[in-house]
C-alpha positions, 0 to 999 in steps of 0.5 A: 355649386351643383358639381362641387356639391356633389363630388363633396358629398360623394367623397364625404359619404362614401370614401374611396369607393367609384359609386355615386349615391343613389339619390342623385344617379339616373344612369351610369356605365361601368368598366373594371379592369380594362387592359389594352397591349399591342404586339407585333409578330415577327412578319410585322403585322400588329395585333391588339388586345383589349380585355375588360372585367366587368362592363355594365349601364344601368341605374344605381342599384340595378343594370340594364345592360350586362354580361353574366355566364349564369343566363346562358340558356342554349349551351352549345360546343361551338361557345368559344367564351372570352378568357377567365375573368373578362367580360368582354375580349377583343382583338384587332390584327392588321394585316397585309391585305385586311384589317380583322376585328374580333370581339367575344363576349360572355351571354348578355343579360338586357332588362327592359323596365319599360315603366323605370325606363320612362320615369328615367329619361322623364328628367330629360323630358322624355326619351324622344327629347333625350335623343333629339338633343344630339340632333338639335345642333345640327338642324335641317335649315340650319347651314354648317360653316365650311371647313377652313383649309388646313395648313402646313403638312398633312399627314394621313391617317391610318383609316386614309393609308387602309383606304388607299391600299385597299384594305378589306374591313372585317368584323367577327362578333360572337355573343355567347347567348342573350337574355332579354327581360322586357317588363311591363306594368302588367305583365312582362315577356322573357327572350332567350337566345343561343349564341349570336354570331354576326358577321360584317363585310363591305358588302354587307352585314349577316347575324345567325342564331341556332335558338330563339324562344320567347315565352310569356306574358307572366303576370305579376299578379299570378303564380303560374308557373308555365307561360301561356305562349312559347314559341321557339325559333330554330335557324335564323338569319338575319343579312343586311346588303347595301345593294341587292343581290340577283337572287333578291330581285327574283324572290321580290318579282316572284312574290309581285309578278309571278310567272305562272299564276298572274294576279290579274290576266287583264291588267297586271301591268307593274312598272318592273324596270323602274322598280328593278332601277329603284331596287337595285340603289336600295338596301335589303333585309333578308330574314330566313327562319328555319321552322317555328314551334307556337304553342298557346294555351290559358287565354285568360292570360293574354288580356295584358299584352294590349297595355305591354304593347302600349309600354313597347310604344312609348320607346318605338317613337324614337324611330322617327329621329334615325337618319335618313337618305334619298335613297329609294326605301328599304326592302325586306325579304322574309322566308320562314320554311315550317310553322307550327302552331297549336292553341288550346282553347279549352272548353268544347272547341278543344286543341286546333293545330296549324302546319304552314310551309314556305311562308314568304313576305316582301315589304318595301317602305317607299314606295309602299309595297307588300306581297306574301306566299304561302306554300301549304296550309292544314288546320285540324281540330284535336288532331284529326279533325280537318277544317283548312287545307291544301287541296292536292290538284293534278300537277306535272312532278316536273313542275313545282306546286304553286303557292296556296294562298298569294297576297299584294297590296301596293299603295295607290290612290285606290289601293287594291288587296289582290288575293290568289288562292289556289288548291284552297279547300275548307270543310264545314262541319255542323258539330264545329259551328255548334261547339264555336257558337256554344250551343248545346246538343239540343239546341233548336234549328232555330237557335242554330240558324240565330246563333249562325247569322249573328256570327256571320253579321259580326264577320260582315262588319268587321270585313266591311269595316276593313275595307272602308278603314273605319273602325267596327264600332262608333266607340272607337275614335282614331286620329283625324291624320289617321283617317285621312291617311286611311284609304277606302280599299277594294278586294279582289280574289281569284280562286282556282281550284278550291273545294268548299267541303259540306259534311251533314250531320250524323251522316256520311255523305259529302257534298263537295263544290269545286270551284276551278275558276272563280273571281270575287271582287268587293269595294266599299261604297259610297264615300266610306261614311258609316252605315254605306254598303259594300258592294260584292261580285262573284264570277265564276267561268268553271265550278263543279259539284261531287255528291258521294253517299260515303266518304269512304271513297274519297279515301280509297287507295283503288284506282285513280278518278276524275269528276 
């Protein structure tokens, strides 16, 4: 009686209106007004128009997903909206030699309650459930009954007759804006985003936005106004391929094997023609970001995004129920141009800005692989304070600068972290590890020298820790999968002309250690247990050292010199 029971008290309670009572509704989608005509020009092409006024999905008395003109932030003149009164406006054209489907939408409005979302779908016994119950029907040992043969006269379909004549599927999306609300019980984050522009063709699928910024965390239980990080994000393009392109495949051996500057003279041998044979029947995700703008302040305020992170978790467990193939996994290319970041810190330490340049990741899932590039680096503290940067080494104008820092790390039964720094150069400044370490002017040698050993004790765990995959501390337990899964890791790190600058206090002299060519390799000893050591060696063909009594020099526009 549950049907007629509720369709009674539905008519009884609320006569002649479309929604159902609140009590007895998880979820619901609505749309009004859907007009659909179909017209044919005089060149006898047809063409089909869907308009629908309003299309939501959400709960009772709140929506999840909807279209509303209000939440557009980044207005642009390229918005091209769908007709007064739509929603949604979609045309469909056939024509001689491809079939083009175009779809228009106001901005999008998307609210993520992560903590109703997963009350919500509880009833189902849990999103994962939710979603496994397409899949129960159809399981891995279970054998589908073969298709009986049709009879009698078969007519083909009008997807058949497109593939037959070679028709060319096309796809033009264009949502005028995004605003996404994720909510967590803590905190939540907002995301704002111009108008997405996707594109789909045979060869693959490409998705540009001119503006992305992410702000947030908002505490629910704080009224600050201004979040404390924002980060915007200018030029993005996001293009899926079937297969890999030739400009693909040469990025990713660029970052695994480069050409100039090997990771390993002696050893460096990858399999590449296997790798290319594999790549070349896999699917790429290409990510290219314009520039990056973080900035960060009021630190107090991110101690929520660990219990958000766990709330993300929860509905991040339905990637295991996507479809898979046997194809080799995916590969992912991301180049972001500039970054900027800046994070006040507040107290003595102040502001500390970071500039990066051609950052490059490559990522594999299977077989394990990653590789990153960074172009060029500079830290500074309060603006001009140099602590990390790039180094200018002498190198021909014809010829292009290597990459800064270089990173591998591919999956192996003894995985090792390859590490190139080139044109490396990190200044140590007394007054910067007292105002790290917070220690006062009149502090003791002593208390420095204390204060110093203990941070560095606590930067040695911490590193010995990723090494052998354990956690810092005993406090910690992790899965037993987890740690069988976790590999001992060695490291191994080539530097090539980097300068370690050591400025004394109060006095105007430097004391620069140039090392031109150098290797340190560190591996976790013994079986990886807490409390075994871990073994480090640092070999060094070329090194040298500049004395200057004023830094001055370093500076002067004179003429040219070499040490």
């Amino acid at each position: 009686d549950t049907p007629s029971r509720i369709f009674s008290r539905h008519n009884d309670s609320t006569p002649g209106s479309s929604d159902f009572p609140s009590d007895v509704l998880l979820l619901q989608a609505k749309v009004s007004n859907l007009h659909a005509s179909v017209t044919s020009h005089a060149s006898g092409q047809p063409e089909a128009n869907i308009t629908a006024e309003k299309v939501s999905f959400g709960y009772a008395d709140d929506d999840i997903l909807a279209f509303d003109r209000s939440v557009q932030l980044f207005e642009s003149i390229a918005n091209t909206l769908p007709s007064a009164g739509s929603d949604i406006a979609v045309r469909v054209r056939n024509g001689p030699e491809e079939v083009r489907v175009e779809v228009n939408t106001l901005p999008l409005h998307v609210k993520l309650d992560l903590q109703r979302l997963d009350e919500t779908f509880s009833w189902f016994g849990g999103l994962s459930s939710f979603i496994n119950m397409g899949t129960s029907s159809a399981t891995p040992g279970q054998k589908l009954p073969p298709p009986k043969p049709q009879k009698g006269v078969r007519f083909e379909t009008p997807d058949e007759e497109d593939r037959a004549r070679g028709k060319e599927q096309k796809v033009d999306l264009r949502i005028n804006g995004t605003r996404v609300d994720v909510i967590g019980k803590d905190c939540s984050l907002l995301l704002n985003t111009s108008a997405l522009k996707l594109v789909s063709r045979g060869e693959g699928i490409g998705m540009h936005f001119s503006r992305i910024r992410l702000s947030g965390p908002y505490l629910r239980s704080s009224s600050a106004v201004g979040p404390p990080i924002l980060t915007e994000v200018e030029n993005t393009r996001v293009d899926f391929m079937f297969s890999p392109r030739p400009k693909d495949l040469e990025r990713l051996l660029e970052l695994i094997t480069p050409s100039r500057h090997r990771f390993d003279e002696r050893e460096d041998e990858i399999m590449v023609d296997t790798l290319l044979r594999q790549r070349r029947k896999g699917s790429v995700l290409s990510l290219t970001v314009g520039r990056v703008k973080i900035e960060a302040d009021k630190p107090s305020q991110l101690a929520c995004l660990p219990s958000l992170a766990d709330d993300l978790a929860k509905l991040g467990t339905v990637a295991k129920y996507l479809p898979e193939d046997d194809r080799p996994g995916l590969l992912t290319l991301c180049h972001v141009r500039e970054i900027d970041v800046g994070v006040d810190l507040a107290g003595r330490m102040g502001t500390i800005q970071g500039a990066f340049t051609d950052l490059e990741i490559a990522h594999i899932t299977v077989p394990a692989l990653v590789a990153v590039a960074l172009g060029r680096l500079s830290v500074r503290r309060n603006g001009s304070e140099e602590l990390v940067y790039t180094s200018p080494a002498p190198t021909p104008s014809s010829v292009p600068k290597p990459p800064v820092v270089m990173m591998r790390l591919i999956d192996d039964l003894e995985p090792v972290l390859k590490v190139n720094l080139m044109g490396l150069a990190v200044e140590y400044r007394v007054p910067t590890i007292m105002d790290l370490l917070g220690l006062g002017e009149d502090a003791t040698p002593q208390e420095f020298e204390a204060g110093l050993a203990a941070s560095v004790a606590n930067l040695g765990e911490r590193a010995q820790a990723a090494l052998k995959g354990t956690a810092p501390s005993p406090e910690r337990e992790k899965d037993p999968l987890e740690r069988q899964a976790k590999q001992q890791m060695k490291l191994d790190v080539k530097l090539l002309d980097c300068v370690v600058g050591l400025n004394p206090l109060g006095l105007k002299s430097k004391l620069a250690v140039v090392l031109t060519d150098g290797r340190l390799e560190a591996s976790p000893g013994g079986d990886g247990k807490q409390g075994d050591t871990v073994s480090a060696s640092l070999a060094l063909k070329k090194a040298a050292i500049l004395l200057v009594d004023d830094v001055a020099v370093l500076s002067s526009t004179g003429g040219s010199f070499t040490s």
